[in-house]
Backbone as CSV, one residue per row, in Angstrom:
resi,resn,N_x,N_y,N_z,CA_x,CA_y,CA_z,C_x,C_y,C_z
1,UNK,69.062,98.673,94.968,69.927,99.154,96.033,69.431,98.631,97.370
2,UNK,70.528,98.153,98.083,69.886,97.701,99.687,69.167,98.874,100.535
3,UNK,68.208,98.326,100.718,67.182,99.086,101.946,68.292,100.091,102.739
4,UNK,68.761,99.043,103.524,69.824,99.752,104.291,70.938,100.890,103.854
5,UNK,71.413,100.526,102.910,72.163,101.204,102.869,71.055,102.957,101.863
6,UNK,69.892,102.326,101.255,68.968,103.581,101.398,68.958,104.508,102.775
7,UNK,69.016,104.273,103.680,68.818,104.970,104.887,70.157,105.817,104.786
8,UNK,71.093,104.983,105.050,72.252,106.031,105.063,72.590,106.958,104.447
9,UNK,72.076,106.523,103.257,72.810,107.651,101.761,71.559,108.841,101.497
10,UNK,70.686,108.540,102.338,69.843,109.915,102.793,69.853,111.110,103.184
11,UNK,70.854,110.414,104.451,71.391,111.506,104.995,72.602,112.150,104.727
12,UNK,73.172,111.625,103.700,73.701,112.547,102.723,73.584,113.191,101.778
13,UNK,72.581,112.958,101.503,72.092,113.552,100.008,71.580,115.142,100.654
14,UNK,70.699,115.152,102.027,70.608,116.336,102.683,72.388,117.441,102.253
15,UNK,73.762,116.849,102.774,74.801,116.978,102.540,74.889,117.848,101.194
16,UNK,74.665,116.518,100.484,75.120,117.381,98.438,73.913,117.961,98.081
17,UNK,72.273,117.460,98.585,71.828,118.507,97.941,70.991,119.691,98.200
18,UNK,71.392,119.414,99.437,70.792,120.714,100.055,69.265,120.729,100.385
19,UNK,68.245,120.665,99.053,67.565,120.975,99.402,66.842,119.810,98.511
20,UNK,65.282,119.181,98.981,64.486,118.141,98.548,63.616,118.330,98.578
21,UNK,63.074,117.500,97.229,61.513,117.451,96.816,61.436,116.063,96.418
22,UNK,59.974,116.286,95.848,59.471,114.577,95.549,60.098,114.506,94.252
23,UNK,60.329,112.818,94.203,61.129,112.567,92.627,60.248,111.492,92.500
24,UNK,60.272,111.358,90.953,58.723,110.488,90.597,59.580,108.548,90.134
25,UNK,58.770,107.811,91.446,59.299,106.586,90.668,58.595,105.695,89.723
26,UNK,59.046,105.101,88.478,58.670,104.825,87.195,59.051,103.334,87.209
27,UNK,58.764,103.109,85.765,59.361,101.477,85.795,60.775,101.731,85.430
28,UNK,61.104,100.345,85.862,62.652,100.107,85.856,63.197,100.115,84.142
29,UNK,64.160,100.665,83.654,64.347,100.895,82.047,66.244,100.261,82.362
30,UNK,66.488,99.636,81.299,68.154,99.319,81.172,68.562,99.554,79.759
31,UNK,69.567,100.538,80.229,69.747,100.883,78.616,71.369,100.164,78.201
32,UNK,71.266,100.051,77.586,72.500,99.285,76.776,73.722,100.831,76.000
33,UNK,74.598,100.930,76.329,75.088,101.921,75.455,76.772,101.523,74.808
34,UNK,77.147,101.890,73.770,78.552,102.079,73.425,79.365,102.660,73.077
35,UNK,80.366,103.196,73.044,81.355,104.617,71.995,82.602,103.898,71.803
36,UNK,82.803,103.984,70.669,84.019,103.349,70.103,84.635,104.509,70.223
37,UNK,86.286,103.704,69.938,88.017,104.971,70.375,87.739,105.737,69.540
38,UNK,87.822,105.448,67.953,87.955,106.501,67.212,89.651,106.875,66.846
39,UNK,90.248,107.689,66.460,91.579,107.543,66.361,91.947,108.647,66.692
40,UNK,92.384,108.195,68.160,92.886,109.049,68.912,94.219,108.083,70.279
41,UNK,95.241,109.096,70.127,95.941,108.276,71.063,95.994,107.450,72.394
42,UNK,94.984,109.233,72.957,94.487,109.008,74.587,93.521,109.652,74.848
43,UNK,92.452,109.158,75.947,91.487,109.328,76.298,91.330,109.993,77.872
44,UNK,90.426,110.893,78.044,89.846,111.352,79.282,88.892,111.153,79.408
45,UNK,88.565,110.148,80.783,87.098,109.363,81.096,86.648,110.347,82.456
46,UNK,85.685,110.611,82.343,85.145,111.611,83.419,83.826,110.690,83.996
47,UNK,83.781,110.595,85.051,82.480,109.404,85.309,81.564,110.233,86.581
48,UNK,80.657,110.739,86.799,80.300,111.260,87.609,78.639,111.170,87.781
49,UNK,78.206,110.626,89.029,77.256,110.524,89.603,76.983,110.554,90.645
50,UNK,75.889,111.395,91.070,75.039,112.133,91.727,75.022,110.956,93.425
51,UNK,73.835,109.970,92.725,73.199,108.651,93.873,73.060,107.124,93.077
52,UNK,73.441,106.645,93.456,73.603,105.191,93.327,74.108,103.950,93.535
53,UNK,74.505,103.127,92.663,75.755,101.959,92.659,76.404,101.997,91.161
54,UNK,77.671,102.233,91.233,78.550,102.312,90.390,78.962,101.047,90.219
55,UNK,79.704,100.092,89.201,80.276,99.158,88.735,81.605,99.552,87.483
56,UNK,82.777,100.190,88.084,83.465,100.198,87.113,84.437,98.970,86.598
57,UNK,84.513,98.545,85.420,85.919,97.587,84.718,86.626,97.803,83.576
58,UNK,87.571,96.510,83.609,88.021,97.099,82.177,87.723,95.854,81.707
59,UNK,88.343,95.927,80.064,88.217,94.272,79.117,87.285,94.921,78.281
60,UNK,86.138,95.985,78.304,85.853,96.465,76.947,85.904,96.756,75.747
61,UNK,85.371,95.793,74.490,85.356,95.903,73.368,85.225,97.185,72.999
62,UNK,84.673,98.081,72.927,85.018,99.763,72.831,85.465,100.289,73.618
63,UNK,85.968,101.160,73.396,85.850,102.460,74.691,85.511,101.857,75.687
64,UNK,83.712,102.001,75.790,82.800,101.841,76.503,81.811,101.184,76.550
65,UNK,81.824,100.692,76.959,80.138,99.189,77.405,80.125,99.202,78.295
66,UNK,78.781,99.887,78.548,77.902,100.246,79.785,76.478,99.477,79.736
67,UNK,75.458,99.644,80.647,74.926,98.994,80.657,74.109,100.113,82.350
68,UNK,72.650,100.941,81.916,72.568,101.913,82.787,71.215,101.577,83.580
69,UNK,71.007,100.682,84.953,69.406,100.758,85.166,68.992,102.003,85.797
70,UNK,67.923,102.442,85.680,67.566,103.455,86.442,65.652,102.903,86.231
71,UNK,64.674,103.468,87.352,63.718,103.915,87.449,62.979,105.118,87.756
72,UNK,63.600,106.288,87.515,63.432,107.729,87.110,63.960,108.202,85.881
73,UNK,62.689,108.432,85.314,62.966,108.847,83.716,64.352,110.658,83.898
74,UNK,63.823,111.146,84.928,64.697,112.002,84.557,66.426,111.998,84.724
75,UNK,66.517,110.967,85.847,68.001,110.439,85.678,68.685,109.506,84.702
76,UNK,67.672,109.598,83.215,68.549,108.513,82.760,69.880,109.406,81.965
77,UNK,71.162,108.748,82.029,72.575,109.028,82.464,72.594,109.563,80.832
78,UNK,73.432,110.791,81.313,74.190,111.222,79.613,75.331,110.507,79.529
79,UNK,75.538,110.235,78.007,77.136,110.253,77.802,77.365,111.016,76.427
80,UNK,78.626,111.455,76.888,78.937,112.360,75.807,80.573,111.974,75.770
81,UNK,81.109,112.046,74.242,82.121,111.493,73.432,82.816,112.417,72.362
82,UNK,83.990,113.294,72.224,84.174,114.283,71.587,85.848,113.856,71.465
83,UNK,86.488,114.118,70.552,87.699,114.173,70.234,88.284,115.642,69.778
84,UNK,89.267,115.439,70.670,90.204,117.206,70.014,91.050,117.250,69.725
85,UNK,91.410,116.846,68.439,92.972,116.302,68.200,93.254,115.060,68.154
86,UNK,94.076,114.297,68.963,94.391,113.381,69.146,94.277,112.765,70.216
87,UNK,93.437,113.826,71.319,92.787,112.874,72.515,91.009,112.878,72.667
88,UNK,90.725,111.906,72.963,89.089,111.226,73.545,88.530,111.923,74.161
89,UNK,87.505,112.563,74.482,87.235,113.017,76.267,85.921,112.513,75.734
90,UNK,85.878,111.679,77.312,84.446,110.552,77.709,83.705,111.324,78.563
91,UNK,82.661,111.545,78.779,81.634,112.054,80.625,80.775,111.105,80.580
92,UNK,80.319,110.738,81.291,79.125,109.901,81.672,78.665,110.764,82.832
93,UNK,77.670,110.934,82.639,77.244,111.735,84.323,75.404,111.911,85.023
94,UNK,75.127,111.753,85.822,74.294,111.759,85.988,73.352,112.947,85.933
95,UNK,72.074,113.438,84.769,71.501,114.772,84.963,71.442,115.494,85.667
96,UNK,71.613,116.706,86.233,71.616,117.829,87.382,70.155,118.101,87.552
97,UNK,69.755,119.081,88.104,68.809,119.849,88.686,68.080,119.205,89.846
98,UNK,67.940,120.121,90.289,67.169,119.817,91.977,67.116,118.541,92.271
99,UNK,67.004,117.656,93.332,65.776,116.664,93.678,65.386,116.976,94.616
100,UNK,63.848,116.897,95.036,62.864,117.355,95.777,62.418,116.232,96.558
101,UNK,62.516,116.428,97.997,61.622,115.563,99.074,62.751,114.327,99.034
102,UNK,62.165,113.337,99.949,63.191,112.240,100.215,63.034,111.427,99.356
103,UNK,63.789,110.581,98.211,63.333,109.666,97.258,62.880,108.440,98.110
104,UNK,61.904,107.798,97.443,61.673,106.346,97.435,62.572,105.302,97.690
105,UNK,62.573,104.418,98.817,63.753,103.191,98.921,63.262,102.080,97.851
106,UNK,62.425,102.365,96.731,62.232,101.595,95.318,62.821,102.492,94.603
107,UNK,64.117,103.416,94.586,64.992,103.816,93.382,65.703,102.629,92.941
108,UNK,65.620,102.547,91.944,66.775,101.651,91.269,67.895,102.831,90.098
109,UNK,69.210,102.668,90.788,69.501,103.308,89.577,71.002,102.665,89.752
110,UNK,71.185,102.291,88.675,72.823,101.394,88.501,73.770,101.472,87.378
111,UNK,74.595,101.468,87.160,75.896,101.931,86.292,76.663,100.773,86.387
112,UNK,76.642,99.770,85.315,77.815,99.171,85.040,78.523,99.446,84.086
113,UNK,79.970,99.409,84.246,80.438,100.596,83.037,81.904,99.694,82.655
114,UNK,82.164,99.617,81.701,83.501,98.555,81.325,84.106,99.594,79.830
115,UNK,85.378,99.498,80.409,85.966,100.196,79.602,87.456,100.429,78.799
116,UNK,87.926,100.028,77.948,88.930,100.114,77.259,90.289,99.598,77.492
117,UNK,90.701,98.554,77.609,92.299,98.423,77.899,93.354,99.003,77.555
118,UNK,93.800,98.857,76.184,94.483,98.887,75.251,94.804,100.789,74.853
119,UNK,94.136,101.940,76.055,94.645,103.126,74.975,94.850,103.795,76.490
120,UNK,96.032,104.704,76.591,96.076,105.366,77.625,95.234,106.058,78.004
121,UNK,94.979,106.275,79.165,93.619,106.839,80.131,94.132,107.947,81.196
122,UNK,93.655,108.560,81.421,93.316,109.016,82.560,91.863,109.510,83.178
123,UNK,91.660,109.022,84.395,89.983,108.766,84.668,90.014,109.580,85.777
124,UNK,88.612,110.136,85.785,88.442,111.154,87.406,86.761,110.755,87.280
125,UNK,86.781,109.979,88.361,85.196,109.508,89.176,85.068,110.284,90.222
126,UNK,83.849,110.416,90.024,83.495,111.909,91.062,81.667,111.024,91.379
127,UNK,81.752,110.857,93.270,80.679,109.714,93.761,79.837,110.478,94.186
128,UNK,78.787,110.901,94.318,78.171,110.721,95.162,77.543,110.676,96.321
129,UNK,76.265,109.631,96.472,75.843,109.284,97.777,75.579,107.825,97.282
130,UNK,76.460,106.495,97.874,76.049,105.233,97.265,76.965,104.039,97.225
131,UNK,77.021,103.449,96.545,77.960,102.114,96.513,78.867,102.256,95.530
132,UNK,80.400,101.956,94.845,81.068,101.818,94.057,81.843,100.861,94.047
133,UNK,81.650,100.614,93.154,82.939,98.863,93.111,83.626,99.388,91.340
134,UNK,85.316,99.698,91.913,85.793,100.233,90.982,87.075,99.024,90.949
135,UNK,87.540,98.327,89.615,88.158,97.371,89.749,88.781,97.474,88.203
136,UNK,90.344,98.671,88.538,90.958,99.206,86.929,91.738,98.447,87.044
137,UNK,92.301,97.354,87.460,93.085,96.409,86.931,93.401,96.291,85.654
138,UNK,94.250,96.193,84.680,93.979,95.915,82.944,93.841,97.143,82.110
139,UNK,93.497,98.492,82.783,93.310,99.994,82.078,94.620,100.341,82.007
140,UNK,95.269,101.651,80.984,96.571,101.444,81.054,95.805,103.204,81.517
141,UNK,96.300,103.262,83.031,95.848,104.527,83.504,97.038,105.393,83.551
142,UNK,97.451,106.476,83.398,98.501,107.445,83.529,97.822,108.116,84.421
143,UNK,96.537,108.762,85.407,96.598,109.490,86.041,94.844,108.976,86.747
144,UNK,94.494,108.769,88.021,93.409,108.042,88.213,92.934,109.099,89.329
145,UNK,91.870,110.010,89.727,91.110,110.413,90.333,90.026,109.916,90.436
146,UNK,89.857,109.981,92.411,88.338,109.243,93.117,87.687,109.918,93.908
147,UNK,86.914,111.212,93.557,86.355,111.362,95.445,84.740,110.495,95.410
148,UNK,85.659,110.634,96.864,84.207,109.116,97.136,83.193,109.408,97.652
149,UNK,82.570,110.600,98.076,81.706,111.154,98.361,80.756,110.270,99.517
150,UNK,79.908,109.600,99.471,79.024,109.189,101.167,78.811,108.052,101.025
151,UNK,78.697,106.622,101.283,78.792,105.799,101.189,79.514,104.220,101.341
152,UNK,79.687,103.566,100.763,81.312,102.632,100.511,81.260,102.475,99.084
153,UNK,83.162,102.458,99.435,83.789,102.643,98.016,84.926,101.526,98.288
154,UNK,85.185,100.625,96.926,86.184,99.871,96.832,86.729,99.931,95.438
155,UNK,88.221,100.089,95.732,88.724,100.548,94.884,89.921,99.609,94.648
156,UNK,89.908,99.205,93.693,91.081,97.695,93.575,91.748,97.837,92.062
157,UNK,92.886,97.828,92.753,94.228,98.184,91.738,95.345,97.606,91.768
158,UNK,94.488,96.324,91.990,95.706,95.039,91.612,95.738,94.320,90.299
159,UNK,96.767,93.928,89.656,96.731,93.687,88.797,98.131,94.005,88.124
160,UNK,98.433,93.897,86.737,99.865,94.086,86.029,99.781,95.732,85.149
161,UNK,100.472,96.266,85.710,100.925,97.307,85.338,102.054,97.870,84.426
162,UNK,101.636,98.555,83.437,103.069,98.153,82.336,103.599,99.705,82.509
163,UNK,103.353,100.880,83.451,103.579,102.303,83.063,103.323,102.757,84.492
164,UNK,104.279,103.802,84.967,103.771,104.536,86.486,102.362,105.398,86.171
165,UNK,101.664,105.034,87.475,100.354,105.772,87.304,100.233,106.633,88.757
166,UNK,99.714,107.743,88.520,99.600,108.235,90.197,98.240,109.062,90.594
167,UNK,97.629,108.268,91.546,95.973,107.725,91.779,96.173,108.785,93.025
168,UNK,94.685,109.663,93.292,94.663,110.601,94.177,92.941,109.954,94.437
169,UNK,92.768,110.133,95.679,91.769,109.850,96.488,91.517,110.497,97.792
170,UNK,90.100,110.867,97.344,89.287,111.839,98.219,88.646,110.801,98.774
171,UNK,88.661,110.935,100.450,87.568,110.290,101.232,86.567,111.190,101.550
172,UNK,85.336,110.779,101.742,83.836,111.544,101.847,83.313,111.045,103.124
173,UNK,82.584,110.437,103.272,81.793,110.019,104.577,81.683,108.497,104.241
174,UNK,81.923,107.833,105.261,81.512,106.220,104.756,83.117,105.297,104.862
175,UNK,83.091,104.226,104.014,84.116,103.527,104.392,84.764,103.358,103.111
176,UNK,86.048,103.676,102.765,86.217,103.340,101.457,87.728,102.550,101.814
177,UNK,87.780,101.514,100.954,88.739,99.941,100.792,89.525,100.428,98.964
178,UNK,91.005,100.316,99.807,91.453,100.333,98.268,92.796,99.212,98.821
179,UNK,92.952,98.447,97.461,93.484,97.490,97.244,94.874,97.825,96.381
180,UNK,96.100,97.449,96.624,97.504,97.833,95.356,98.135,96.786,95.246
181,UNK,98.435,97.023,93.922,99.064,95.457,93.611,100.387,95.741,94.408
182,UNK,100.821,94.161,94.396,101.861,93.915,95.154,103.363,93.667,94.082
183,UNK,103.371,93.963,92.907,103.960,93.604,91.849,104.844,95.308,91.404
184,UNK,104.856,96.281,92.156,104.919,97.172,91.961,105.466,98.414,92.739
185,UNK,106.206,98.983,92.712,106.964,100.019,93.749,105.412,101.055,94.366
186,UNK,105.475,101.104,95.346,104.369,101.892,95.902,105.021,102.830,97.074
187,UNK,104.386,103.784,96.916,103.815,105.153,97.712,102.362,105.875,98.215
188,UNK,102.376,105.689,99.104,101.224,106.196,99.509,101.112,107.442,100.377
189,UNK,100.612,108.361,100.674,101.151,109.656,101.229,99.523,110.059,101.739
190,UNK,99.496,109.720,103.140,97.616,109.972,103.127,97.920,110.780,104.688
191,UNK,96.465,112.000,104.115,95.891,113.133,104.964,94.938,112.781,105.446
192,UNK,94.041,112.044,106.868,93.255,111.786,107.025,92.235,112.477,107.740
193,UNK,92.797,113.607,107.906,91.938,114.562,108.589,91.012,113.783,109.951
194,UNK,90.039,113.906,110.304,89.348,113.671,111.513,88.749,112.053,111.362
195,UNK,89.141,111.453,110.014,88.486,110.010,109.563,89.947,108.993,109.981
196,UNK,89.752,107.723,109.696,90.404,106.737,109.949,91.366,106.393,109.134
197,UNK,92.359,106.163,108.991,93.037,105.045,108.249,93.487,103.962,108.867
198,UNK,93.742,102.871,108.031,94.414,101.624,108.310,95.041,101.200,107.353
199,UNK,96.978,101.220,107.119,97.366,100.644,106.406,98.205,99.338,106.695
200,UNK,97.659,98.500,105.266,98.636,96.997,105.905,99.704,96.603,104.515
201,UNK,100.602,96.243,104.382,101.116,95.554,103.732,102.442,96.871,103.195
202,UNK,102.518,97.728,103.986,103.587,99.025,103.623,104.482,99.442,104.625
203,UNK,105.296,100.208,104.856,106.428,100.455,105.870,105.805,101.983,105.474
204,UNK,105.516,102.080,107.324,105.571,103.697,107.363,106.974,104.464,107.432
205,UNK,107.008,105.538,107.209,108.371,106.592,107.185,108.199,106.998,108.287
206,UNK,108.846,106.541,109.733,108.646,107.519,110.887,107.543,107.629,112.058
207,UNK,107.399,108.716,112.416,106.199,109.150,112.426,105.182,109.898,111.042
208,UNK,105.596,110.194,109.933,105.335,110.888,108.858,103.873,110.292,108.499
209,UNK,103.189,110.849,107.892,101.661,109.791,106.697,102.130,109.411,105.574
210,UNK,103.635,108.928,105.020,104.418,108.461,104.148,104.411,107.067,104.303
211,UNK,104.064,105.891,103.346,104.551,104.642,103.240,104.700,104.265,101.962
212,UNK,105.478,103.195,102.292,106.544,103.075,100.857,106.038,101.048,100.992
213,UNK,106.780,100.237,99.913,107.352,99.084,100.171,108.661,98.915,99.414
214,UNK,109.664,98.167,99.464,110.860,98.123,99.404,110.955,98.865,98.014
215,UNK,110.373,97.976,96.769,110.583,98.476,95.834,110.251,99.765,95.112
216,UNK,109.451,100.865,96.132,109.217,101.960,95.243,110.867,102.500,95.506
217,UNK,110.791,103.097,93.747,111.791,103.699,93.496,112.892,102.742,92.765
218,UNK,113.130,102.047,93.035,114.038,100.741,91.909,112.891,100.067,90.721
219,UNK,111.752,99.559,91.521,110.903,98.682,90.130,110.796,99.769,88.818
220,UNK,110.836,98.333,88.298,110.280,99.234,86.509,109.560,99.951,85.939
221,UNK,108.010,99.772,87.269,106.694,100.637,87.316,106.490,100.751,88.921
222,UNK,106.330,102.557,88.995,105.745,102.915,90.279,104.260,103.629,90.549
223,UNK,103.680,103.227,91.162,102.319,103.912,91.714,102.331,104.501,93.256
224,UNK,102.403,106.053,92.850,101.942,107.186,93.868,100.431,107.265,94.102
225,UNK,100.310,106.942,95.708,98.769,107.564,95.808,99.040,108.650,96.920
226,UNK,97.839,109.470,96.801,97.975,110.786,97.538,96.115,110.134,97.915
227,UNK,96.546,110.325,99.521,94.692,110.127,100.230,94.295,111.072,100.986
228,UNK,93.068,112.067,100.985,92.769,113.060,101.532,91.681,112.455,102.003
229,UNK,92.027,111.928,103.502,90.753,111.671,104.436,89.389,112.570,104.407
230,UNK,88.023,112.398,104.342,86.690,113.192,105.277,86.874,112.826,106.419
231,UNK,85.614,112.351,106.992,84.968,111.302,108.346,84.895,110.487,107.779
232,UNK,85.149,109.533,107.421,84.873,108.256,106.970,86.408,107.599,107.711
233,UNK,85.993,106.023,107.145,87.155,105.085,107.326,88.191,104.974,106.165
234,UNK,89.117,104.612,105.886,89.887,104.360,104.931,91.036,103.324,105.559
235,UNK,90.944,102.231,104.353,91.802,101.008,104.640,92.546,100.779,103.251
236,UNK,93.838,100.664,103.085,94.674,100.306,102.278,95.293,98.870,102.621
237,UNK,95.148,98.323,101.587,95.567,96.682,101.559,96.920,96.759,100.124
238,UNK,97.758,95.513,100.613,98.859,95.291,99.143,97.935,94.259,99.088
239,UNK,97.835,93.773,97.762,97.376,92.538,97.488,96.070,92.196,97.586
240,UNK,95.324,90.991,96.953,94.194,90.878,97.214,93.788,89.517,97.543
């Protein structure tokens, strides 16, 4: 993780965790992991971590191919895989309990995570203090939750879409970049509270926090996003 951006995500972690102690740093460990579908129609991916850098994709031969560094034995990441019926439910999440004192700017802890094309999804990533590079292009998502918690977050959702999906995003502190394909009827409907937005490539409604582009509502596939500003920045782009 960059030095720098160690400093910042410090002073959030004061934020989520209240309260700090010393956390012990170890050697660096990479674990390799996988969970196949199983036979089930659809899946619920739950992704949630604490502090770090996230790497989400799709194009995964299972489910899931991940790939987890960390250098604190006690954060190394659960995943857990259960079927009820005829749907999946995925968590990946980072261990709970305390951390004590200010960590070390030698944490290493990283999440690359690639995951499933081919089976309907719905995903809720829940950040943090840290970096995320989330890029579902190719997932066939029916319902996509992000809060982005302290840091920067990029979130890119360009790509071919065969089904309406409708993506809700929490801004946290920090700067978060989301990207929409341009191939696709769009809505965007954002609350920015005391943080920033900047949108480009959409027609606002008015004065309203409503923007559209021509085709939402006629194309074949539409994507609703709903954005609930923090303090942070938030920038929406069509296209990439």
């Amino acid at each position: 993780m960059k030095k720098l951006t160690i400093f910042v995500l410090l002073g959030g972690m004061f934020l989520l965790a209240g309260c700090i102690s010393q956390v012990a740093v170890g050697p660096t460990q990479t674990d390799s992991q996988s969970v196949e579908l199983g036979d089930v129609d659809s899946v619920r991916v739950e992704i949630k971590m604490g502090i770090g850098e996230l790497d989400v994709t799709s194009g995964a031969s299972n489910l899931l191919d991940a790939e987890f560094t960390y250098n604190i034995e006690d954060w190394k990441p659960e995943v857990n895989y259960e079927t009820r019926g005829d749907i999946g439910e995925l968590q990946i999440t980072q261990p709970g309990g305390e951390i004590n004192g200010i960590p070390d700017d030698n944490i290493e802890y990283r999440w690359e995570i690639a995951l499933q094309n081919d089976v309907p999804m719905s995903l809720d990533v829940d950040l943090g203090v840290g970096e995320s590079n989330l890029t579902l292009g190719g997932l066939q998502l029916q319902t996509l939750v992000v809060d982005t918690g302290v840091g920067e977050s990029t979130i890119d959702l360009t790509g071919n879409w065969q089904d309406d999906v409708d993506v809700e995003i929490n801004g946290g502190v920090g700067e978060a970049t989301i990207y929409l394909p341009d191939n696709v009827g769009l809505r965007v409907e954002a609350n920015t509270g005391i943080g920033s937005l900047v949108v480009n490539g959409l027609q606002r409604e008015g004065d309203s926090d409503l923007y559209t582009n021509e085709s939402y509502g006629n194309a074949d596939v539409n994507m609703t996003v709903d954005i609930s500003g923090g303090i942070g920045e938030i920038t929406v782009l069509v296209g990439r």
